[in-house]
C-alpha positions in Angstrom: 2.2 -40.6 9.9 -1.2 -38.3 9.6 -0.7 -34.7 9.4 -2.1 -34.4 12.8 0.9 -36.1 14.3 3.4 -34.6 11.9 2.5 -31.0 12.8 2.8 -31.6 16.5 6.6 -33.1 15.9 7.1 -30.5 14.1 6.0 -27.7 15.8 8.0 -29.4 18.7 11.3 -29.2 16.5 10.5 -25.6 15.4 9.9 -24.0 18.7 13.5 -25.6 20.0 14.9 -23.7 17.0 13.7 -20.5 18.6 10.6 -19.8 15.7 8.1 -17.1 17.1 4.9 -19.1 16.1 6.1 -22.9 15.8 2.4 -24.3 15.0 1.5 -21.3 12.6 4.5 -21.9 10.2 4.8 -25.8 11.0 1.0 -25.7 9.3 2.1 -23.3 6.4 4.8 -26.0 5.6 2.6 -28.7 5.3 0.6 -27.1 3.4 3.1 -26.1 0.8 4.9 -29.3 0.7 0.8 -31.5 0.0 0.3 -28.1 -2.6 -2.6 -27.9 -0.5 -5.0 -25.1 0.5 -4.7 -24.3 4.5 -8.3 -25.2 4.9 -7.5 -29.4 4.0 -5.0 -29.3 6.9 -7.9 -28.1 9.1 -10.4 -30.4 7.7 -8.2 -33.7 7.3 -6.2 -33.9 10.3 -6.1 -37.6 9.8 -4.8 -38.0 6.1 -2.0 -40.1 5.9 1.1 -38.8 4.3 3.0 -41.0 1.6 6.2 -41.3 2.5 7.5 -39.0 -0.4 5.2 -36.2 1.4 7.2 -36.7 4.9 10.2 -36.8 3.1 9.3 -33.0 1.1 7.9 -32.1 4.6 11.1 -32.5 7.1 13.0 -31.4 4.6 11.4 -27.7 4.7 10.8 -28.3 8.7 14.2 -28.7 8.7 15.3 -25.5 6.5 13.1 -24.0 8.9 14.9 -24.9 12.0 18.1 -23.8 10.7 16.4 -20.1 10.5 16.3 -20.0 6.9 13.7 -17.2 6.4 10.3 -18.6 5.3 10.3 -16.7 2.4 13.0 -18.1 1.1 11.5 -21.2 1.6 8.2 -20.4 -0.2 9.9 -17.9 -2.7 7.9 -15.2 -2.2 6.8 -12.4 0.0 3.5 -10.1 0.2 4.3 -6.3 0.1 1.7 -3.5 -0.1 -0.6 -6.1 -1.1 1.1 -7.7 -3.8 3.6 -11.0 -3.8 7.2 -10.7 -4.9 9.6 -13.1 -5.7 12.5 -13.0 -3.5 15.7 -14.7 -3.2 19.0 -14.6 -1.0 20.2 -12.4 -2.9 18.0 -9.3 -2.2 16.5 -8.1 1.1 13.1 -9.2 1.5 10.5 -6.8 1.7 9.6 -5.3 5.1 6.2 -3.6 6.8 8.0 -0.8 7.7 9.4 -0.1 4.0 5.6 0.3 3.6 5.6 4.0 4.8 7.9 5.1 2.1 5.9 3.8 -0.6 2.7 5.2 0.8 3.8 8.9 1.3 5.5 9.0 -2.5 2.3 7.7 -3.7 1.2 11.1 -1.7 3.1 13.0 -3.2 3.0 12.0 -7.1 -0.9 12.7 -6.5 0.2 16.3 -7.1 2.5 15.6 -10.0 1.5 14.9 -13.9 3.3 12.0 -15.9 5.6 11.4 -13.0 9.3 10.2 -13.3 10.8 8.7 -10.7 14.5 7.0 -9.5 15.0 4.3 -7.2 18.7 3.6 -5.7 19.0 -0.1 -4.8 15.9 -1.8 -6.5 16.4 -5.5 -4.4 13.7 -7.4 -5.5 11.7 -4.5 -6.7 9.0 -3.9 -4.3 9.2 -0.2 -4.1 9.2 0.7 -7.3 6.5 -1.6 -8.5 4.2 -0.9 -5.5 4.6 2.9 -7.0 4.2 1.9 -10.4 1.2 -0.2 -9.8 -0.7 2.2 -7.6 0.4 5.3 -9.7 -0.6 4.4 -13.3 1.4 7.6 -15.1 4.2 7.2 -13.0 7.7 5.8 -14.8 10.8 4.5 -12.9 14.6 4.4 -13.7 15.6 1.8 -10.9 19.3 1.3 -9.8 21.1 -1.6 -8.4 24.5 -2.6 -8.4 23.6 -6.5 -8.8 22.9 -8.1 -11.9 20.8 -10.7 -9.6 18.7 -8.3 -8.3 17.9 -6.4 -11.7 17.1 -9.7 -13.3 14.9 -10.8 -9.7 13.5 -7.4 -10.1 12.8 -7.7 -14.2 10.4 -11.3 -13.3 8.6 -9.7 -10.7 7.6 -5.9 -12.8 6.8 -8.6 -16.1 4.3 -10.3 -12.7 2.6 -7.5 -12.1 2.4 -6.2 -15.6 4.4 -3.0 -15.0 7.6 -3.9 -17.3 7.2 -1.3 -19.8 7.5 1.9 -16.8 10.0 0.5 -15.0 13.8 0.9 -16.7 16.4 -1.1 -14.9 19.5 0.4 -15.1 23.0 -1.2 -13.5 24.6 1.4 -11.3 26.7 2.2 -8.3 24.2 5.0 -7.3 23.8 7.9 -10.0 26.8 6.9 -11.7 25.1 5.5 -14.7 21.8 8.3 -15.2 24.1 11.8 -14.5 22.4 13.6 -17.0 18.8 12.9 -16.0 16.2 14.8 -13.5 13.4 13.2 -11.5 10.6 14.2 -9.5 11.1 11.8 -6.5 14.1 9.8 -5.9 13.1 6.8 -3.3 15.8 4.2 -1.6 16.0 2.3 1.2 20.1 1.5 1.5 22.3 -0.6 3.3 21.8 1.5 6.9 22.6 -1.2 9.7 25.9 -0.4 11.4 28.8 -3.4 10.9 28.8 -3.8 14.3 25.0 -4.5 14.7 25.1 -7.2 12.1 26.0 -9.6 14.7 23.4 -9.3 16.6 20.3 -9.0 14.4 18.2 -12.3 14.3 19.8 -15.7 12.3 16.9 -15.2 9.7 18.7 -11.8 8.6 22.0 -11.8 9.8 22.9 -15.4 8.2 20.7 -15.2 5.0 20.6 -11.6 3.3 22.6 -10.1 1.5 25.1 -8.2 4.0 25.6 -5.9 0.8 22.1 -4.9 0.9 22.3 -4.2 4.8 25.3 -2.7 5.8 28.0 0.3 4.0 30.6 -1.7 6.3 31.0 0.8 8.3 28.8 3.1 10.5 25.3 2.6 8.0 25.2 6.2 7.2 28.0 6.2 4.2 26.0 5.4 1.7 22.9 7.6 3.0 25.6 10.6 3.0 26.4 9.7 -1.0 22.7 9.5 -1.9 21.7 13.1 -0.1 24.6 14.8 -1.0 24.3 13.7 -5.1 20.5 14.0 -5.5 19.8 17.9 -5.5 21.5 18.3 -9.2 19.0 15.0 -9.9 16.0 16.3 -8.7 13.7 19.4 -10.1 13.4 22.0 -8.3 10.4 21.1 -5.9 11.6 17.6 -5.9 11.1 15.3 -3.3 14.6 12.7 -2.0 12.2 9.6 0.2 15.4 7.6 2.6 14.8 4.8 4.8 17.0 5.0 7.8 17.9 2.7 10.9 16.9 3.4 14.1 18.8 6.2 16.1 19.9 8.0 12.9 17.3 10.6 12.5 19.7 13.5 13.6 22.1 12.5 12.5 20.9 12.3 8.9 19.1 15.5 9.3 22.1 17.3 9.6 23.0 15.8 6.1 20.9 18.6 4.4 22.1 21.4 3.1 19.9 24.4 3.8 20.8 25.9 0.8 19.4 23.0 -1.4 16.5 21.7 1.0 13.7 23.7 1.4 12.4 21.4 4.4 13.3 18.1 6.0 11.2 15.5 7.9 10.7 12.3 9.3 8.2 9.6 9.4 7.8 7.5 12.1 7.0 3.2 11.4 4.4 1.3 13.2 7.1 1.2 16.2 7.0 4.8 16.3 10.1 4.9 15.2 11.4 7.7 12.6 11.9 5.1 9.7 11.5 7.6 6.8 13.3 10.9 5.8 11.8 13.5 3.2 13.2 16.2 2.2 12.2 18.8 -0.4 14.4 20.4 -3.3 15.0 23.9 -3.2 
């Protein structure tokens, strides 16, 4: 079989799956499986595959049309311009996690020698996207699995940030009581129980539940983080959240007034308030 044929079946057998862009990915698989550059798949439609080459192609095809997430498939995912490692056992990194990173990288402008804490590090793309673009910056990250810390450990030694990034195992601030930042960043588990069922097979059958839901109404664990961080944070000290969509008032009316001298949201590419900030009295 050429690859010209193969694609075609397969993009057949990935669009009766339900995939979005059947040819697109049916393409990127080909190329992954011949460890060839895109452009030979354009140029050689008529290169005959071995049979050991059809055999390592259906097999991710297949993968494919059982939803397994693409990047599980190729191991990796791009975020804020750089590719992470990623595994089922972290989230993978998301657009919309983007505008979180971008406005702490805002506000560490203002800030010397900056120390930061993440809650949750998953594969590590927030705080090495940080790290990366803020040179002086330092990060005590926090996660509750060992896989994810050790995930997270490869990809800071990938992007040569190892040394300014401390992974700590924690449930929250459990383990770093006695320390103060200047921004504390996380993007929880936020997704209600009761939505899990009906988000799409690539997430709902292949990520880490742990990573996207409390078990409960997704706003337990959000309550926990805004509640311990003003005795973590200097004064003038800046808590970043992701949240789900519909929580924004809900999590507003988290903050104390007392310890928050302002609170507001950011909205994704949806238009959607996707991030919280608040400010430490």
């Amino acid at each position: 079989m050429n690859l010209k044929a193969a694609i075609s079946a397969s993009s057949d057998q990935l669009r009766k799956a339900g995939i979005a862009e059947p040819l697109m990915e049916a393409r990127s698989l080909i190329a992954i499986a011949l460890k060839r550059h895109k452009s030979f798949i354009y140029a050689y439609p008529e290169y005959e595959l071995s049979a050991s080459e059809l055999e390592g192609y259906l097999c991710l095809v297949a993968r494919r049309a059982k939803r397994e997430p693409y990047q599980h498939i190729v191991g990796k995912q791009e975020f804020f311009g750089l590719d992470f490692l990623v595994s089922p056992d972290v989230l993978i990194p998301r657009p919309e996690t983007e505008v979180l990173v971008e406005e702490t990288l805002k506000i560490l402008n203002a800030v010397d020698s900056p120390v930061i804490c993440e809650i949750g590090i998953g594969s590590g793309c927030i705080s090495i996207a940080i790290l990366k673009n803020s040179p002086t910056a330092t990060s005590f990250a926090l996660d509750i699995s060992e896989f994810a810390l050790a995930l997270a450990k490869r990809n800071a030694e990938q992007h040569e940030v190892g040394e300014r990034l401390r992974l700590i195992r924690s449930d929250l601030f459990k383990a770093i009581s006695d320390r103060k930042f200047d921004v504390i960043v996380s993007n929880p588990p936020y997704v209600p129980l009761g939505d899990i069922e009906h988000l799409q097979p690539e997430v709902r059958d292949f990520e880490p539940h742990s990573a996207l839901t409390d078990g409960g109404s997704g706003l337990s664990i959000i309550e926990r983080i805004v509640a311990d961080s003003p005795e973590r944070l200097h004064s003038g000290g800046r808590l970043l959240l992701e949240i789900g969509f519909g929580q924004a008032e809900r999590v507003r009316e988290m903050f104390r007034n007392d310890l928050w001298r302002s609170v507001y949201f950011l909205a994704d590419l949806q238009q959607i308030p996707r991030t919280v900030v608040a400010v430490r009295k």
